[in-house]
N, CA, C and O atoms as a DFTB+ gen file, in Angstrom:
260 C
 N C O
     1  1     224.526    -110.788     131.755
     2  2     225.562    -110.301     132.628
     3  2     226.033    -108.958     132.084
     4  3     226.575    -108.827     130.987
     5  1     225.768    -107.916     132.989
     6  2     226.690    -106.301     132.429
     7  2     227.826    -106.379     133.345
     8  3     228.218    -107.239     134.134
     9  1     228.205    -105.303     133.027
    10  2     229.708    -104.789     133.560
    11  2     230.144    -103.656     133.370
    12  3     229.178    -103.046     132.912
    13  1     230.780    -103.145     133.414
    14  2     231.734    -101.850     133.275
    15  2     232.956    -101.548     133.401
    16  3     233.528    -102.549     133.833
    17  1     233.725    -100.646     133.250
    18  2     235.391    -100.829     133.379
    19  2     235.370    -100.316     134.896
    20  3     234.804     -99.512     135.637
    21  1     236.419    -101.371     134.870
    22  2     236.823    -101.159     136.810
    23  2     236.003    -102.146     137.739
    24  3     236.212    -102.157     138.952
    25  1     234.995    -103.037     137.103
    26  2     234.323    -104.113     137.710
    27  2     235.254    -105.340     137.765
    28  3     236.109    -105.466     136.889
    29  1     235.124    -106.301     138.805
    30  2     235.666    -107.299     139.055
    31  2     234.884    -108.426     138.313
    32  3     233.663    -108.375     138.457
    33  1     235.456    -109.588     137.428
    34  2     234.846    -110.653     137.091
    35  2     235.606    -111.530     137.864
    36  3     236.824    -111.432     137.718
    37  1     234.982    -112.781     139.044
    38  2     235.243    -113.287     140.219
    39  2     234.372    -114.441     139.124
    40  3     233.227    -114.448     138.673
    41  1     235.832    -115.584     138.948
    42  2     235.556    -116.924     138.096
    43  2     235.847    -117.933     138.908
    44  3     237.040    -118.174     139.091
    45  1     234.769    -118.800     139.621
    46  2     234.945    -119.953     140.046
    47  2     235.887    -120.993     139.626
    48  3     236.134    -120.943     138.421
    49  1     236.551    -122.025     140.348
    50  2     237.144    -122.790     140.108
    51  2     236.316    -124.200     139.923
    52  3     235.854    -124.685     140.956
    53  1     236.114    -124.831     138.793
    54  2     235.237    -125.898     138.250
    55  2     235.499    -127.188     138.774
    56  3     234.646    -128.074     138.720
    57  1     236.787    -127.382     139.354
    58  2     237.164    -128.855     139.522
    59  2     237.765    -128.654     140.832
    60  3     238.474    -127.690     141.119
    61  1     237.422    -129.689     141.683
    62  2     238.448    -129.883     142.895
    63  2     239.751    -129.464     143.208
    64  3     240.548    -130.072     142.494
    65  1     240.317    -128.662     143.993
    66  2     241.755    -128.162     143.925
    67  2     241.802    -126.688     143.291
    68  3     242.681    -125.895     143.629
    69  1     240.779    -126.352     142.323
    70  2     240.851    -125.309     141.379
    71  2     240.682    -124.112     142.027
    72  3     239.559    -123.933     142.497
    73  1     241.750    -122.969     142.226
    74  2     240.943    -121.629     143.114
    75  2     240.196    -120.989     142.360
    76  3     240.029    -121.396     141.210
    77  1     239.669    -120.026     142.741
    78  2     238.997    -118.749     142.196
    79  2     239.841    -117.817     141.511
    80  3     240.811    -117.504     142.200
    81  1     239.800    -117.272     140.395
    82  2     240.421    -116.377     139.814
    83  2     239.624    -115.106     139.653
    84  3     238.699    -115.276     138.859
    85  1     239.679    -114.028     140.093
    86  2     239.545    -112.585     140.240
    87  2     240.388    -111.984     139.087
    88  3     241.456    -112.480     138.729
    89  1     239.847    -110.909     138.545
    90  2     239.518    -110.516     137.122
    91  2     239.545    -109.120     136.875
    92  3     238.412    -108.639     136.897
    93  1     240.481    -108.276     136.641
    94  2     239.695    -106.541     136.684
    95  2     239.068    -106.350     134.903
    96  3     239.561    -106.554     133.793
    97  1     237.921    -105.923     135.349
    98  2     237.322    -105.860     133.574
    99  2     238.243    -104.362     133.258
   100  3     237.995    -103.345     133.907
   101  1     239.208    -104.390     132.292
   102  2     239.344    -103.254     131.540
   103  2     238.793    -102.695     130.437
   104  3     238.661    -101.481     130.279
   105  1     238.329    -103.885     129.347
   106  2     236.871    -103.131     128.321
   107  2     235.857    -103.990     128.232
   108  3     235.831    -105.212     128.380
   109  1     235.112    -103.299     128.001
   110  2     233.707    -104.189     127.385
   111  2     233.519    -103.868     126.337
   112  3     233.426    -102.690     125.993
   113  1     233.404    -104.990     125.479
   114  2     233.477    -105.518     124.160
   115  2     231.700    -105.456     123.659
   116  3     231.256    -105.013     122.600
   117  1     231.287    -105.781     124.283
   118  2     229.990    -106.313     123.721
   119  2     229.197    -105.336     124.092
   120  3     229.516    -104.417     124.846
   121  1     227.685    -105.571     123.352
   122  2     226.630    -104.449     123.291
   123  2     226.173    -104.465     124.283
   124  3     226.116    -105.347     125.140
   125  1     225.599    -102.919     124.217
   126  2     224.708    -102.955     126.177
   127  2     225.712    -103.616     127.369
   128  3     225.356    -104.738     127.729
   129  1     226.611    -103.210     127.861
   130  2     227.763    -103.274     128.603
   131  2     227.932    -104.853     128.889
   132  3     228.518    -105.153     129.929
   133  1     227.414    -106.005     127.953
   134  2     227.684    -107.213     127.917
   135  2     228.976    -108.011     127.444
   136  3     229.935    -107.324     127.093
   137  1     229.074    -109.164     127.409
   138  2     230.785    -109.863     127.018
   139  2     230.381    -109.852     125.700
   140  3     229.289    -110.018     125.156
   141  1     231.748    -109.568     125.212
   142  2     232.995    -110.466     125.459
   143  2     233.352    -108.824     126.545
   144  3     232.920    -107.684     126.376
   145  1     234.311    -109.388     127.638
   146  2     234.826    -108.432     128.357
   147  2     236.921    -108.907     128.083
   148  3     237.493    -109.971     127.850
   149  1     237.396    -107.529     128.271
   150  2     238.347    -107.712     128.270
   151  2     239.270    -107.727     129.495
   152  3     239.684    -106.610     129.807
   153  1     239.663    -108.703     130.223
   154  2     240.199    -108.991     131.666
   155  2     241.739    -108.953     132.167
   156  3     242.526    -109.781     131.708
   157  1     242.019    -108.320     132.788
   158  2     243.428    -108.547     133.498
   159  2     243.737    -109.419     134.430
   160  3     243.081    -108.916     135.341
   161  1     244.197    -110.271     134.865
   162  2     244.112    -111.247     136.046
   163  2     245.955    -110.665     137.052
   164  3     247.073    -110.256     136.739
   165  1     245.125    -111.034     138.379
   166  2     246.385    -110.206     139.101
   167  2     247.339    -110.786     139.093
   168  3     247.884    -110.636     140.186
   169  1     248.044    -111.565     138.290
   170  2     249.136    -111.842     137.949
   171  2     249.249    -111.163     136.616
   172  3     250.211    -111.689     136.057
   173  1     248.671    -110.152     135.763
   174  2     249.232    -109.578     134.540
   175  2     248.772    -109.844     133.279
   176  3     248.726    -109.149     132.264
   177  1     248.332    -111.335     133.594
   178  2     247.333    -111.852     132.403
   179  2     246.376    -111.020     132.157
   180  3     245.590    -110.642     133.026
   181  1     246.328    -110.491     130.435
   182  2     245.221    -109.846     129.885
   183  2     244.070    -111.323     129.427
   184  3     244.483    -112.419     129.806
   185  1     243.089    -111.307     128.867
   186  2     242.168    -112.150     128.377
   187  2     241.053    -111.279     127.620
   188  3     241.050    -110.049     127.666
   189  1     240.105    -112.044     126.915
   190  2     239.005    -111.561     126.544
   191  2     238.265    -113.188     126.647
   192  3     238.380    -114.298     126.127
   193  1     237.323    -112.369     127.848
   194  2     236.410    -113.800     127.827
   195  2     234.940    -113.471     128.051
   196  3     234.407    -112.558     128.683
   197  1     234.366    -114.641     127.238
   198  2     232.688    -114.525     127.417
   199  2     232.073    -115.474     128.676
   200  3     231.555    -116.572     128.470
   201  1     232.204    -114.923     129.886
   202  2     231.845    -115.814     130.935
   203  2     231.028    -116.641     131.600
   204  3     230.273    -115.895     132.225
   205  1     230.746    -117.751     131.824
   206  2     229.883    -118.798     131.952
   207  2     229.095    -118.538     132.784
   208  3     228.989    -117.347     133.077
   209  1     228.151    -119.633     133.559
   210  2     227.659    -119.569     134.618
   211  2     228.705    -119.821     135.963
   212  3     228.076    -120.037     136.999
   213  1     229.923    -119.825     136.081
   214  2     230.951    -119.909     136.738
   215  2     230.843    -118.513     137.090
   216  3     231.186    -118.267     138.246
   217  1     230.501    -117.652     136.474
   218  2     231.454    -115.881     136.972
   219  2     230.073    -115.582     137.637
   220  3     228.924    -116.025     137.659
   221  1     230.927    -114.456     138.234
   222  2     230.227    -113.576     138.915
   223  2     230.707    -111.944     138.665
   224  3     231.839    -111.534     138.925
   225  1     229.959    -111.378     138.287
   226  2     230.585    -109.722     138.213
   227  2     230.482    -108.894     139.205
   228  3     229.441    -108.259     139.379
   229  1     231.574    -108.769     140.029
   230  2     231.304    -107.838     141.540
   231  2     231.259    -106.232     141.010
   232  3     232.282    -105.717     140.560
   233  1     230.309    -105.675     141.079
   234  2     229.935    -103.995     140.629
   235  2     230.968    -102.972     141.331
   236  3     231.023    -103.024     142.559
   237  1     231.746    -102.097     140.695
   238  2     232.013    -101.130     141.867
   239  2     232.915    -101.815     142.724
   240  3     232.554    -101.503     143.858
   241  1     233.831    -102.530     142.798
   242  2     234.704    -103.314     143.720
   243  2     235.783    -102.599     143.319
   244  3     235.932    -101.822     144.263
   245  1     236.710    -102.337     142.456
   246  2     237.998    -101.103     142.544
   247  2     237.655     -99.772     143.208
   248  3     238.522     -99.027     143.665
   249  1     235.875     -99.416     143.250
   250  2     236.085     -98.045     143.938
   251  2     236.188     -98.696     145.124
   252  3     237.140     -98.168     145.698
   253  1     235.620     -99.767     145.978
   254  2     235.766     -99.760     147.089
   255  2     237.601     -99.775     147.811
   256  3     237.937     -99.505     148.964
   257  1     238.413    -100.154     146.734
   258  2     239.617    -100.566     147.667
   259  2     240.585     -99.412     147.571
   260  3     241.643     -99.440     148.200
């Protein structure tokens, strides 16, 4: 999984009831633009997470909006 700053990490919800949590990557941590990424969640939450087969990295999604 790559990424870049300003990419969206879009994390499935694992269990019944669970939403989706959307993600703005602000750094990438890891080699060759890989995790650990460092995440903001739109409620303010920072994180640094290495993401499962749950995520998805949407490319280029802050330039679009």
């Amino acid at each position: 999984m790559r990424a870049t700053v300003g990419d969206q990490l879009l994390v499935h919800g694992r269990i019944v009831g669970q939403h989706d949590r959307v993600a703005q990557i602000i750094e990438v941590l890891g080699a060759d633009d890989g995790p650990p990424f460092r995440v903001r969640f739109e409620d303010g939450h920072e994180a640094i997470l290495s993401p499962g087969p749950d995520a998805v990295v949407r490319h280029g999604a802050s330039r679009r909006e």
